[in-house]
N, C-alpha and C positions, 0 to 999 in steps of 0.2 A: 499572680496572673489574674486578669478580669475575664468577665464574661463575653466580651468586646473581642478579646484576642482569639479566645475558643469558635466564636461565631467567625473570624477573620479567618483562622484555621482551616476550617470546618468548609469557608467557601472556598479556600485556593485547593484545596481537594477534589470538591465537587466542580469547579470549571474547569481543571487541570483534566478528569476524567472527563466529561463533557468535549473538549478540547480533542483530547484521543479519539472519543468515538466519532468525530466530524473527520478527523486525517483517517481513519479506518476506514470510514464510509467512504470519502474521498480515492483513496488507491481500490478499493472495491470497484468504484466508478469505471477509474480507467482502466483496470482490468477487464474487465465486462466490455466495454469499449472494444479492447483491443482484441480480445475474445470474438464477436462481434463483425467483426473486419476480415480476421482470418476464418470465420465460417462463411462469408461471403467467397471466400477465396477458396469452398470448397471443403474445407476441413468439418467433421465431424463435432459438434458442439463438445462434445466429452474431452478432444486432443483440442481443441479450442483454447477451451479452457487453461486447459496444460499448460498449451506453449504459450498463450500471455502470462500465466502467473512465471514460466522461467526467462520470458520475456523481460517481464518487470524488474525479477531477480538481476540479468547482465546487466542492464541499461545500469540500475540503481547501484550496483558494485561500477560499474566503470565512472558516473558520476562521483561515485566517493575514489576514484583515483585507484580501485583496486584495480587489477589489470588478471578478469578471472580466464583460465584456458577452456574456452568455449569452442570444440569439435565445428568448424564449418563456417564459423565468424572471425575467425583468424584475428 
């Protein structure tokens, strides 16, 4: 093995991570967002917060096809 491969290694690591913390920052985003929207609508910043991050959770389970029992969203 050369030095070539290690350095080659070494980058699909660190853009792979790099990579991650852009989709983290990214869902961070929209949560925040949606957070955001529901304090406009009155809600206390702290349950804001809340209900988009369980928000995020349905949505994200019912686009992967789970079909989760969510109280109120039938």
């Amino acid at each position: 093995m050369t030095v070539a491969y290690f350095r080659s290694l070494a980058a699909r690591f660190f853009r792979r991570s790099q990579t991650e913390n852009d989709l983290e920052e990214e869902l961070r985003s929209h949560i925040q967002l949606r957070a955001d929207d529901l304090e406009r609508f009155g809600l206390g910043r702290a349950e804001a917060e809340r209900r988009a991050r369980w928000l995020h959770c349905v949505m994200s389970s019912r686009e992967r096809g789970a079909n989760p029992k969510v109280p109120g969203l039938g």
